[in-house]
N, C-alpha and C positions, 0 to 999 in steps of 0.2 A: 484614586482612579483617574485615569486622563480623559480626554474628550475625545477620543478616536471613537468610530464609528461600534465596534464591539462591543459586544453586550457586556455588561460590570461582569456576567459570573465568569464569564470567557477574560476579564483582565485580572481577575483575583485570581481564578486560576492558574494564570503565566506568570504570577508572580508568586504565589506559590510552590510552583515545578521550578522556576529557578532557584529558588531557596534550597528546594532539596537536593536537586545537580549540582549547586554548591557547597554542599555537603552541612548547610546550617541548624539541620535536624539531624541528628545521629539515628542509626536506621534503630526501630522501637521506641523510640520515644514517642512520644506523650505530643501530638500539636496542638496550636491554641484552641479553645472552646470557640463554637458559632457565637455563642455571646460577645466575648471579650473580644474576637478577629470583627465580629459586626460594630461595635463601639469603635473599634483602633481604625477600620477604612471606615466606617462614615456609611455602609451599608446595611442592608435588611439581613435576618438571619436566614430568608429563604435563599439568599443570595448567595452568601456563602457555603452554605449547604449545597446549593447546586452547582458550584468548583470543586466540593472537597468528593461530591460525585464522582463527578471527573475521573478527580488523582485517584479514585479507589478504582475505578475502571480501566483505567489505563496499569492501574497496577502500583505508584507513587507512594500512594495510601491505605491504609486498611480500617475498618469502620469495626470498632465492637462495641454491641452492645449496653447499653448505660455507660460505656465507659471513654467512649468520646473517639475520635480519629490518630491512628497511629502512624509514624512513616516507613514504609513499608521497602522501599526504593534502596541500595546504597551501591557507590558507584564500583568498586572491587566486588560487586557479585561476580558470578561465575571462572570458571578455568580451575577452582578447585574439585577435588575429588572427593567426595564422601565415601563413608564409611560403608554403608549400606547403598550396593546401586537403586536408583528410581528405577521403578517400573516402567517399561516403554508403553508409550499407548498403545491401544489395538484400535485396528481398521475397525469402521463401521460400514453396513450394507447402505447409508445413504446418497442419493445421486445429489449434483447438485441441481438446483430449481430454476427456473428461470423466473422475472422479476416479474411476467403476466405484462409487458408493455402490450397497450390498447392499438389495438390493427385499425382503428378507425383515425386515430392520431400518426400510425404510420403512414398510411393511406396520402391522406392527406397531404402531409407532407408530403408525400413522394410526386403527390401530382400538382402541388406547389414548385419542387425543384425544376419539372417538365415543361412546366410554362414559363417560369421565373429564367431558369437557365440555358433553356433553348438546345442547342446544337453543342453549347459547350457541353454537353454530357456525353459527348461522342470523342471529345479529346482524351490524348492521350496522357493519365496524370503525367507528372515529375515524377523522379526518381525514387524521391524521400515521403513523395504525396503532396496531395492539393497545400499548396500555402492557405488556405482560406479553412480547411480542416486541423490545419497544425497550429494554426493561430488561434481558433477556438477552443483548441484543445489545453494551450497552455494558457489560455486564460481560464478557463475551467479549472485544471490543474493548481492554479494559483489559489482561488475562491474556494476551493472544496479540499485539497489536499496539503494545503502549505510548501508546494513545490515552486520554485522559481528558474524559470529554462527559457531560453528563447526558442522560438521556433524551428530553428535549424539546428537543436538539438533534439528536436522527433520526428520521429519516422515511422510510417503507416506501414503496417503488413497485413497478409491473408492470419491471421491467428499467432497466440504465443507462440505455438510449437515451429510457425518461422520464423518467426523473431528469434528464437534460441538459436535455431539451426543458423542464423546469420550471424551472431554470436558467438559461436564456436570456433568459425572461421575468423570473425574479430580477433577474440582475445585469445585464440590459437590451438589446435590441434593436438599440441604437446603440453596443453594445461590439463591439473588436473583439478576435477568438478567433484563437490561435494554437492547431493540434496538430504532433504529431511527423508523418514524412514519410517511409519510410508509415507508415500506422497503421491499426486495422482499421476497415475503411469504411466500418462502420453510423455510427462518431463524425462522420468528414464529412458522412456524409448527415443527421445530426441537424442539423450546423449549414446546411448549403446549405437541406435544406428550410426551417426557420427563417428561411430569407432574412438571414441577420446575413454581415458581412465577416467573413472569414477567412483567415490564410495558414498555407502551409504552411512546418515548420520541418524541414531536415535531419537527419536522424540521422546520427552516428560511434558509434565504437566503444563510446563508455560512455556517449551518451546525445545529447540535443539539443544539435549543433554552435554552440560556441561563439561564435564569429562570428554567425551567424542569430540565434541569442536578442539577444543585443546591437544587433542592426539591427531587432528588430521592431519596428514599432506597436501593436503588441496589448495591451489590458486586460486579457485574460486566457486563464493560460496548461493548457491541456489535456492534461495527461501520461502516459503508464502508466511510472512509474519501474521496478518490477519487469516484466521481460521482456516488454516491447513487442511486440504481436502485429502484423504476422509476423513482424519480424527476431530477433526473441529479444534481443533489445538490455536490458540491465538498467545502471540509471543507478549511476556509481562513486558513493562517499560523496561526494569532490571535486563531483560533478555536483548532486547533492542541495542540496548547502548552493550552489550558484550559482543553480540553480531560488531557493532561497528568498532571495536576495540581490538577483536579479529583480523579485522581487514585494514589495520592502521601500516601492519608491518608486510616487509615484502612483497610489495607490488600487487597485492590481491586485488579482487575486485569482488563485489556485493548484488548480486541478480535477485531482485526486489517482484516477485511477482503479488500485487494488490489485487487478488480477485476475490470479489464479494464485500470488499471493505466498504461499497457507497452501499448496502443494506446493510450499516450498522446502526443498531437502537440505540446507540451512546447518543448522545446531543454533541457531540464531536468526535468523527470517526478518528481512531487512532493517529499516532504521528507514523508517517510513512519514515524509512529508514535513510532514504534519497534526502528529505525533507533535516531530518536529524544531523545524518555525517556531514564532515567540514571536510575530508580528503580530495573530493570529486572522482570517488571510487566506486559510485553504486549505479547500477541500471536498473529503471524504472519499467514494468510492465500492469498492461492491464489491458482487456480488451472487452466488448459490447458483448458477449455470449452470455452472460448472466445478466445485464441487467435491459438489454432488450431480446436477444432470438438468439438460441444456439448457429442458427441458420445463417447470420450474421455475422460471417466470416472477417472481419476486424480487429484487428488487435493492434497497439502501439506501443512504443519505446521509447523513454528520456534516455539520451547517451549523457552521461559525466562529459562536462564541456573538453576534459583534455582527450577525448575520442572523436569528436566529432572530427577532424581531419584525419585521422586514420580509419575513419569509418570511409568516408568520400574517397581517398584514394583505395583502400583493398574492396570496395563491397559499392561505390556511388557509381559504378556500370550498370546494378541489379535495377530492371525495371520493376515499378510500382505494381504488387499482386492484387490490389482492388480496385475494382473497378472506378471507375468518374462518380457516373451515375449515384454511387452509397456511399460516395465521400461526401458529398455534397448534399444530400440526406444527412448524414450525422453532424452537419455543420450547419443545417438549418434546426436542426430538433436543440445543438448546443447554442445556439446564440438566440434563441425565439425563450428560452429556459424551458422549455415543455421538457426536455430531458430532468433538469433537476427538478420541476416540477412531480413528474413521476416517481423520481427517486422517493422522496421526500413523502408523496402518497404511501410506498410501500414500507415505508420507515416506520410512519405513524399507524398502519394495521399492524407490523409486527408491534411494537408496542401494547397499542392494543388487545391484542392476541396476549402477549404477557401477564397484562394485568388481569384476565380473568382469572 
């Protein structure tokens, strides 16, 4: 193990997942026992146990019974067609929740910005939004999701549904959009109203059905990899790296919406898809309405660095849709940590709540 800051399970881990993106376990095999991998790094057996967690969670691994960890992972999954189609998921009647952020800690904060910031809360942001929110943003970004952007590849809007809607116009009118199926409705209704083509793509079990992606037409593809609202569908690792195997040829592009991923019970929320591809083909979304206030009209955007000049000249006229005042709020709640604080609260009751 090296001396970098991360915790042992978190470097066994990484080196684990490379091994198997390497293709050094053949998919079913047999990986080493927690014994023998604890004797070989020089670590505890809880240790390793709590990596090979991980790789079962994210999908890498598979855990059976008395009979030890399998690899679960192999990189030519999906694009084939099986025999028997999967079943598409079905919608469920649930909403999504909000994360319960304490109004005494908003509060607060808010009457921290009003003194602290004064009269700048009357200015009118940038175009792209506060630099002092987008600088928070991608340092958070960096710490919690394994994204690396500079600032002036994100941009503040009033919610995902305009962030898409700028998007359209971005990557063009004459593209055509694929989303998942179902998926939550405001996403269709941004692209119908838009007037652009669109199909709908299947879901299975771990994500956008194989077959369907394979047969689309689409330029570009619209996903929520973590827990796909309503089905709750959350894409395997296997699925991840097919999404971006998708988008390698023909100019595509990857529209990454992360909502819900910072309440995940893993001990590391998934790999984001932005985080994974090497092409600089994917767009990051995610916005404050689940894990502080519906009411909290924010959301933001990583452009892939070879967009951000085509973003500025077709779209860097559009004035900033939020206000000063709640930028400056979420960049005091990001840089004080009370926001990951909180997160990290509601992590540890869902947890909780599990193990009864």
């Amino acid at each position: 193990m090296d001396k970098t800051n991360r915790p042992v399970y978190l470097q066994l881990y990484r080196l684990l997942r490379a091994d198997l993106l390497a293709g050094a376990f053949a998919y079913g095999s047999r990986l080493p026992s927690k014994r023998l991998l604890a004797e070989e790094t020089g670590v505890s057996t809880v240790t390793v146990e709590h990596a090979y967690d991980l790789l079962c969670e994210e999908g890498y691994a598979e855990a059976r019974e008395r009979s030890g960890y399998f690899a679960s992972f192999r990189a030519d999954d999906g694009f084939a067609v099986s025999a028997a189609p999967q079943r598409p998921m079905q919608p469920t009647r649930a909403e999504p929740a909000t994360g319960g952020f304490p109004l005494t800690l908003l509060s607060r904060t808010m009457r921290r910005v009003l003194s602290d910031y004064g009269e700048r809360i009357l200015e009118r942001p940038p175009n792209a939004g506060c630099m002092e929110l987008r600088e928070a943003l991608r340092q958070y970004l960096a710490r919690n999701r394994g994204i690396s952007a500079e600032p002036d590849q994100i941009y503040i809007g009033s919610g995902a549904e305009y962030l898409c809607g700028l998007l359209v116009d971005l990557l063009g009118r004459d593209k055509t959009y694929a989303i998942e199926s179902p998926s939550y409705e405001k996403i269709e209704l941004v692209y119908r109203t838009a007037g652009v083509a669109f199909e709908r793509l299947p879901l299975s079990a771990d994500g956008i059905d194989s077959a369907a992606l394979a047969a689309t037409h689409a330029d570009v593809l619209h996903t929520t990899p973590y827990r796909s609202f309503p089905t709750g569908v959350t894409a395997s690792a296997s699925k991840r790296y097919e999404y971006i195997r998708w988008s390698d040829g023909g100019g595509r592009f990857l529209i990454e919406s992360d909502y819900d991923s910072e309440f995940s019970v893993s001990a590391k929320p998934a790999e984001t898809l932005f985080a994974l591809a090497d092409r600089d083909n994917v767009i990051y979304l995610n916005t404050f309405s689940k894990t502080i206030s519906p009411s909290l009209r924010v959301g933001y955007m990583v452009l892939p660095r070879r967009l951000v000049d085509v973003f500025s000249a077709r779209l860097g006229g559009y004035s900033c849709t939020v206000p000063t005042f709640e930028q400056f709020v979420l960049t005091e709640l990001l840089n004080s940590g009370d926001f990951e604080r909180h997160i990290n609260r509601v992590r540890r009751q869902k947890r909780r709540e599990l193990a009864l």
